[in-house]
Legacy VTK file of the C-alpha trace (Angstrom):
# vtk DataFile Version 3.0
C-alpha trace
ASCII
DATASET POLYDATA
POINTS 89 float
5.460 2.843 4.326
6.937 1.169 1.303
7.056 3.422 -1.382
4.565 2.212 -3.684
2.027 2.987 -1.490
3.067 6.932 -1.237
1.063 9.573 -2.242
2.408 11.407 -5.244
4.418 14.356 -4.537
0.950 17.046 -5.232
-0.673 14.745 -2.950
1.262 15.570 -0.082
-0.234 18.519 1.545
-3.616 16.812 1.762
-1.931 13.831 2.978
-0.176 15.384 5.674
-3.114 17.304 6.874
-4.956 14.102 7.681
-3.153 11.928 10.102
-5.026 8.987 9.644
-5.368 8.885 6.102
-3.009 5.875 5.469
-4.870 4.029 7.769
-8.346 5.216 6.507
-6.855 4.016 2.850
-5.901 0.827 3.541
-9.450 -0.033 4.795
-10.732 1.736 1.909
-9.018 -0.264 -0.594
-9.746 -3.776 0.375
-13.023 -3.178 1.016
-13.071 -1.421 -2.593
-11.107 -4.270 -4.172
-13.254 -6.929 -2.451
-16.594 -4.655 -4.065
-14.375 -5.189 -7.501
-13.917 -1.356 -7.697
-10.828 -0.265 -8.584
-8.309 1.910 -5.965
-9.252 5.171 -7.681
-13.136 4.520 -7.506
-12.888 3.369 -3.598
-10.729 6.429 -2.476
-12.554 8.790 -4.221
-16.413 6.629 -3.718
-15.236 6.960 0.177
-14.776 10.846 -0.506
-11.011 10.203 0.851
-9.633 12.045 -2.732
-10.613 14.032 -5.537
-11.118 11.823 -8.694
-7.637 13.915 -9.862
-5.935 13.168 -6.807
-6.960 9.853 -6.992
-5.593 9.419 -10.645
-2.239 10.723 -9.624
-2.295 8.381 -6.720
-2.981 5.296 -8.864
-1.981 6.321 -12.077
1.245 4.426 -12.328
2.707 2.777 -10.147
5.766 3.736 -8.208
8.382 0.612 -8.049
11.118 2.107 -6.102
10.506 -0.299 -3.241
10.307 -3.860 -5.266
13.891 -4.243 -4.306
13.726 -3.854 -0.615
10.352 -5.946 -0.215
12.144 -8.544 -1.581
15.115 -8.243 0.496
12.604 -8.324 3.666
10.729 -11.462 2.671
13.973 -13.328 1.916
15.606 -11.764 4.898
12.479 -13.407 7.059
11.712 -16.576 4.876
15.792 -17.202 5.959
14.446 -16.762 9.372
11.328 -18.957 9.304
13.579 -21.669 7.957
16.356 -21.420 10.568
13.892 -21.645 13.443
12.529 -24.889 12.226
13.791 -27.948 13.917
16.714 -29.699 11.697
14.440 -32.946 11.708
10.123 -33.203 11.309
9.069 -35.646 13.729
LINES 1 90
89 0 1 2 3 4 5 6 7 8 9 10 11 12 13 14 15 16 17 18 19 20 21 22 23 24 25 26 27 28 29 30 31 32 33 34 35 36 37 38 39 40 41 42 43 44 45 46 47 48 49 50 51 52 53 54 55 56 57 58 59 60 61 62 63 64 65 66 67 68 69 70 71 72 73 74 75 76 77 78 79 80 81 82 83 84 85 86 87 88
């Protein structure tokens, strides 16, 4: 899971105790965006968090992984382009 999408570290116990959570979340959170809510009202509107464990969720966001997201869709853009024939018909 990249890291901007990690709990917070006082989110962790609840987040381990539910397996499918991150799953759960992910559903959550485009249906809340495509509702216009924002993350913290769909996780805690779908009773997945606390509105304080929500807040520490999205509060501010964690960019620790920009760097390696951007590696991976160079690293497969580089890949797209090498399996495309030298010449378009």
């Amino acid at each position: 899971m990249p890291s901007s999408m990690r709990p917070g570290p006082g989110l962790l116990p609840f987040v381990a105790a539910q397996p499918l959570v991150d799953h759960h979340c992910h559903a959550v959170l485009g249906g809340g965006g495509a509702a216009g809510l924002t993350a913290e009202q769909a996780l805690v509107d779908a009773g997945l968090f606390s509105p304080a464990q929500a807040r520490e969720l999205t509060g501010q966001p964690d960019t620790g992984s920009c760097q390696d997201m951007t590696d991976l869709v160079v690293e497969r853009a580089r890949a797209a382009r090498a399996a495309e024939p030298r010449e378009w018909p």
